[in-house]
N, C-alpha and C positions, 0 to 999 in steps of 0.2 A: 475285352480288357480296356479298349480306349474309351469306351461309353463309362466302364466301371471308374478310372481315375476322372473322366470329366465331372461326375454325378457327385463323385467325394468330393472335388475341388469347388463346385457351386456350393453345398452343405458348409462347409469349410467357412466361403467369403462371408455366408450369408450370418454364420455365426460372428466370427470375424465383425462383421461390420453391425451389429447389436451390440454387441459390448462395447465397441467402440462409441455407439453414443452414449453409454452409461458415463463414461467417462467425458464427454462434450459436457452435458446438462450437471455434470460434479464437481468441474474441473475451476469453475468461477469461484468455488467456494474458497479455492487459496488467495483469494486477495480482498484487500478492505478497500473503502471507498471514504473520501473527504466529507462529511454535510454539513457546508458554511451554509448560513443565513442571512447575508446581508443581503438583502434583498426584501419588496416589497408587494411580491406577485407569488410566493412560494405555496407550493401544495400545503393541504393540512399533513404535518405529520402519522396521522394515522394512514394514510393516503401511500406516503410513501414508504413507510413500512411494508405495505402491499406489495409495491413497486417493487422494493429489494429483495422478498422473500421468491415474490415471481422471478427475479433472477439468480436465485440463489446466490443471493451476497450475504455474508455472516460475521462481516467486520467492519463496522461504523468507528470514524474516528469524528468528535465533537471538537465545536471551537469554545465552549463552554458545557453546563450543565443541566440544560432546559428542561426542567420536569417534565413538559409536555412531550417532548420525543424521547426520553426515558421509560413513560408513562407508556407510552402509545408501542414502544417495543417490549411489554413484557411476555414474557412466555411465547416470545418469538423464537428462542436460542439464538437470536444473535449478539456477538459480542462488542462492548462499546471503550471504547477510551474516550473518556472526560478530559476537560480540561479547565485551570485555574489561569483567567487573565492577569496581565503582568500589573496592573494595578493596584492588585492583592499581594502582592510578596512582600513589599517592605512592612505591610501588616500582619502578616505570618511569619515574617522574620523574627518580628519582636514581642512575638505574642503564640505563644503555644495553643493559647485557649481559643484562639481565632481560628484556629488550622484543625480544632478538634468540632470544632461548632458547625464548620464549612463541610466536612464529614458530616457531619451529626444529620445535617439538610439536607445533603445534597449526592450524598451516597449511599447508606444505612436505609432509610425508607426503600429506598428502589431493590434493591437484595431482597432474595436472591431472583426475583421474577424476571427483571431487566440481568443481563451479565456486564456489571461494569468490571474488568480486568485490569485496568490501567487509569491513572489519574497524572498528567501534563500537567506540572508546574509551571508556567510559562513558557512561552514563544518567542524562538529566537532573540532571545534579552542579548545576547553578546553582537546584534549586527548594531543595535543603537550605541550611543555615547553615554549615556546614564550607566556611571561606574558604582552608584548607589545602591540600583536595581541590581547589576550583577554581583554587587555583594550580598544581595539579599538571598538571589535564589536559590543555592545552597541550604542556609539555614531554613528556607522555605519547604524546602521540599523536606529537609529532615523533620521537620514538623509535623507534617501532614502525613510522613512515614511512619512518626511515633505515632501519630492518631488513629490511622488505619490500623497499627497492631495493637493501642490501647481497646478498640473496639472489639478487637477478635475479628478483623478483616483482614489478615497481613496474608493467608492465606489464599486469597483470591483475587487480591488488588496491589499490583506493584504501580514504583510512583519513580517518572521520568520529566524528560523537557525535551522539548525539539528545537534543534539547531538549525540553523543554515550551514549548508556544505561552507561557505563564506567565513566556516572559521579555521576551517584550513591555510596555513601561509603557502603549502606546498601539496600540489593533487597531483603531479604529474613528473617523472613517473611515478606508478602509485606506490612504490615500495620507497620512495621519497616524502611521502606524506608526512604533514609535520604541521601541527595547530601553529597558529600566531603567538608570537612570544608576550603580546602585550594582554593575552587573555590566560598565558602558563596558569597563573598566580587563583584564575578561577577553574580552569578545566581540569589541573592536578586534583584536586579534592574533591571534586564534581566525580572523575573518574574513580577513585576510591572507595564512592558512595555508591557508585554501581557495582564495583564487583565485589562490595559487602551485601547487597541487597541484591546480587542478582537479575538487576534489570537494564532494559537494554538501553544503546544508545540512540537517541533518535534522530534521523537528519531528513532535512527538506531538501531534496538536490532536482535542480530542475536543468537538463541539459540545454533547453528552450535558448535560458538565458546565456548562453555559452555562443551558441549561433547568432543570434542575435545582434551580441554583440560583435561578432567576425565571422559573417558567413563568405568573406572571403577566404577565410584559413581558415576553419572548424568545419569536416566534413558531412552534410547534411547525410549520407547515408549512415554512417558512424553515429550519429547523435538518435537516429532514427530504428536501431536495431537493424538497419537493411543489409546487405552484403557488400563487403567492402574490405579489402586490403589487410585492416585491423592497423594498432600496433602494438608494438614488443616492448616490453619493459626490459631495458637492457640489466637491471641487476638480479633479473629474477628468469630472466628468460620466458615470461609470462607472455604471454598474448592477448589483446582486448580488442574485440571485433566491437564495442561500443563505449561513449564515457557514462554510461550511468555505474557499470559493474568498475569501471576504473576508477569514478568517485567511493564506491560503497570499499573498495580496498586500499586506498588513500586514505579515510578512517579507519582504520584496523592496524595501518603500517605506525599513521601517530598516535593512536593508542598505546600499540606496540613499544615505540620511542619514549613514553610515559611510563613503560612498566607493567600494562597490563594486555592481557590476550587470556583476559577470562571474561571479555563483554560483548555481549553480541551486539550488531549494528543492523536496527531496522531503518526501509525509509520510510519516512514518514508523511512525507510530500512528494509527490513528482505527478507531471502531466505537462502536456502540450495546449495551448491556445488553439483555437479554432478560426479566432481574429485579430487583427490589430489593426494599430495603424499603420501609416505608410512608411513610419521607420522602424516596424518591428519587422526584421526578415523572418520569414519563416513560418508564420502564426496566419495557417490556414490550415482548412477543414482536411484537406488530404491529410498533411502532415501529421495533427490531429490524431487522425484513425490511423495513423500507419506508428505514430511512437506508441500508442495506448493499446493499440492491437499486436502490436511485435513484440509488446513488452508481456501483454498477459498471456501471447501463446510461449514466454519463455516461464513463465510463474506457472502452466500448468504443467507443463516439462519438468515441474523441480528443480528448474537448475539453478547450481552456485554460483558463485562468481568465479573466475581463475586463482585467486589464491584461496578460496573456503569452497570448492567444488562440488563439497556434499552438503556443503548448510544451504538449502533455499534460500533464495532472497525472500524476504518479508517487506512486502509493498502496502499501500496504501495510497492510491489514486487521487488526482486531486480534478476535479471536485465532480460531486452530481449532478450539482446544477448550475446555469450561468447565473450570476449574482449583479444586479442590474443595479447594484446600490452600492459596488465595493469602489474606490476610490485608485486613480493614479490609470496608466495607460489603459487601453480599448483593450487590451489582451485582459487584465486582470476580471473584466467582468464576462470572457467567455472561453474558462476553461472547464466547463460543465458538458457532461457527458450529456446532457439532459436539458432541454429548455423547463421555464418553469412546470409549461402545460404538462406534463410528462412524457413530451413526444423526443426523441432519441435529435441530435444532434447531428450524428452521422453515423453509418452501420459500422461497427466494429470491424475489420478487419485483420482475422490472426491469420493468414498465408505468410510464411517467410517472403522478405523483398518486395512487399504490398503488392499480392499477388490480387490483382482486384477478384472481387466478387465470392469467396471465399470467407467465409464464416465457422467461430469455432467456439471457444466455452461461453463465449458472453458474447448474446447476441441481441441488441436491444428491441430489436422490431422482432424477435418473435419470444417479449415477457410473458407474454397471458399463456402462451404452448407449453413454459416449461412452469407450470402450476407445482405445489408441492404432490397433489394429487397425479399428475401429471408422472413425474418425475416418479415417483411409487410405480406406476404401471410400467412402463420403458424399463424400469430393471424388474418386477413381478417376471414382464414376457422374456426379457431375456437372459431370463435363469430357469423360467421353465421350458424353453428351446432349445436350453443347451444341454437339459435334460434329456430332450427328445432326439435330441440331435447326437450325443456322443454314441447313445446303439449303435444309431447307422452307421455315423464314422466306422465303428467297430466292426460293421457287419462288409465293408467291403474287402473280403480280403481276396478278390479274384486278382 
């Protein structure tokens, strides 16, 4: 009897632990990753294309339009958000025919072989002081929205902007969230425009900057996903073991406070530095792997946030690669997952509480193992063992 329950219970793990990597080598596929270009050492894009598909990543978010990495991802399946720089809006503003033309180029050719899904009207226009520009972007994006359904695109292409969390006056607690009054007069209509068209709201939140600026008071375990205390939102009784999911309900609370709670909130930026300088606390390579690894072992978990429980977070990673051309502190040119060469950065890390050595849906140093070919056989064998294996199960009934 004891050999019969041993023999079931190894059967058991060993199926057990086969399905479980079906879901390791799957689980990367819930989040996108950032591919800025400033830089003048970068792979060819067809290069990297490889690269992402070897990891199963299936969400590209662009800083523009580059036909060449549109080009170089077709009939990949993976899906791309474009993007329109802020020096185009006051020309789409007042000009229909600009924002149909821009389509015309720069979207339309690539369909449907490339999956562009999303088209970014500008980038954080509300953190500058040009009152011009944010009056533009509005009109900009309704432009380039009529365009996309003049084409008979309206079906596959929604059209947003990404903020800085920075336009909140109030994140904390999150059920106090509440935009800046001095930007109402654009985000009222802006939100409007989304929950007539359905599209999400985009925020850059970077907790980075948070520590940064007070790692004497901003808890590095907190900012880091690691285990820690939490805390309680006292009007909600809510709980937040970190502030990324406290920013992501901070927008939802002032949207809320605007009148609406039919728009979803993606981010659109977040990641951790790998370096700085000597006054960036915080922006080293542990940290690094321990916020970018606790954050995607929570994206494969599917989990919500404490006030949207069941809506997954929808992330997007910043960035691929380090950008040895981007401008402003030593952090800004090394938040890449990725040096140019294609060699990994630092290993991933998804153990809750950066449990070292521990690796889990996205693991850079072993790209080339999870091949799409690759990735086909690991689930072929472990559906055909589970095949073989439930008889047995079935046959121990001593």
């Amino acid at each position: 009897m004891e050999l019969c329950v041993r023999a079931s219970s190894l059967l058991l793990g060993l199926l057990l632990q086969l399905l479980s990597s079906v879901d390791v080598v799957s689980a990367a596929q819930k989040f996108g990753i950032n591919y800025g270009q400033i830089a003048n050492n970068l792979p060819d894009p067809t290069q990297v294309a490889g690269l992402l598909q070897s990891l199963n990543v299936n969400k590209v978010k662009l800083y523009d339009a580059d036909p060449k990495v549109l080009t170089s991802f077709a009939n990949t399946g993976v899906e791309f958000i474009i993007a329109i720089g802020n020096e185009n809006l006051q020309s789409m503003a007042g000009n229909p025919g600009a924002a149909r033309q821009w389509v015309t180029q720069h979207v339309q050719p690539f369909l449907p072989a490339t999956r562009i899904t999303c088209i970014t009207v500008g980038n954080e226009v509300f953190s500058g002081n040009d009152t011009g520009m944010m009056a533009s972007l509005l009109p900009a994006m309704k432009a380039i929205y009529a365009a996309v359904g003049e084409l008979g695109l309206g079906g596959q292409v929604t059209v947003s902007s990404a903020h800085s969390v920075n336009v909140l006056a109030t994140s904390f607690p999150p059920s106090s969230g509440a935009f800046r009054e001095d930007l109402a007069q654009y985000i009222q209509p802006l939100l409007d425009f989304h929950g007539q068209t359905n599209s999400p709201f985009l925020i850059n939140a970077y907790p980075f900057f948070a520590y940064k600026a007070s790692p004497g008071s901003v808890s590095l375990p907190y900012v880091l996903f690691e285990p820690n205390p939490g805390v309680r939102d006292p009007n909600t009784n809510l709980s937040y073991d970190n502030m990324l999911y406290a920013q992501i309900d901070a927008v939802y609370a002032a949207m809320k406070a605007m009148g609406h709670t039919d728009i979803g909130v993606r981010i659109s930026e977040t990641g951790w530095p790998s370096k700085g300088d000597e006054d960036e606390a915080g922006a080293t390579v542990e940290n690094a792997a321990a916020y970018n690894g606790n954050l995607m072992q929570r994206i494969a978990m599917n989990q919500g946030t404490p006030l949207k429980p069941n809506v997954p977070i929808d992330v997007f990673v910043f960035a691929l690669f380090n950008e040895d051309m981007k401008p402003g502190p030593t952090s800004e040119r090394n938040y890449g997952l990725f040096y140019p060469n294609g060699s990994p950065v630092y290993a991933i890390n998804t153990g809750a509480g950066g449990v070292s050595g521990r690796t889990g849906p996205f693991d850079p140093y072993s790209a080339q193992m999870f091949s799409s070919a690759s990735r086909l056989a690991v689930r072929t064998a472990s559906l055909t063992l589970l095949l073989l294996v439930l008889p047995l199960l079935s046959s121990f009934s001593c």
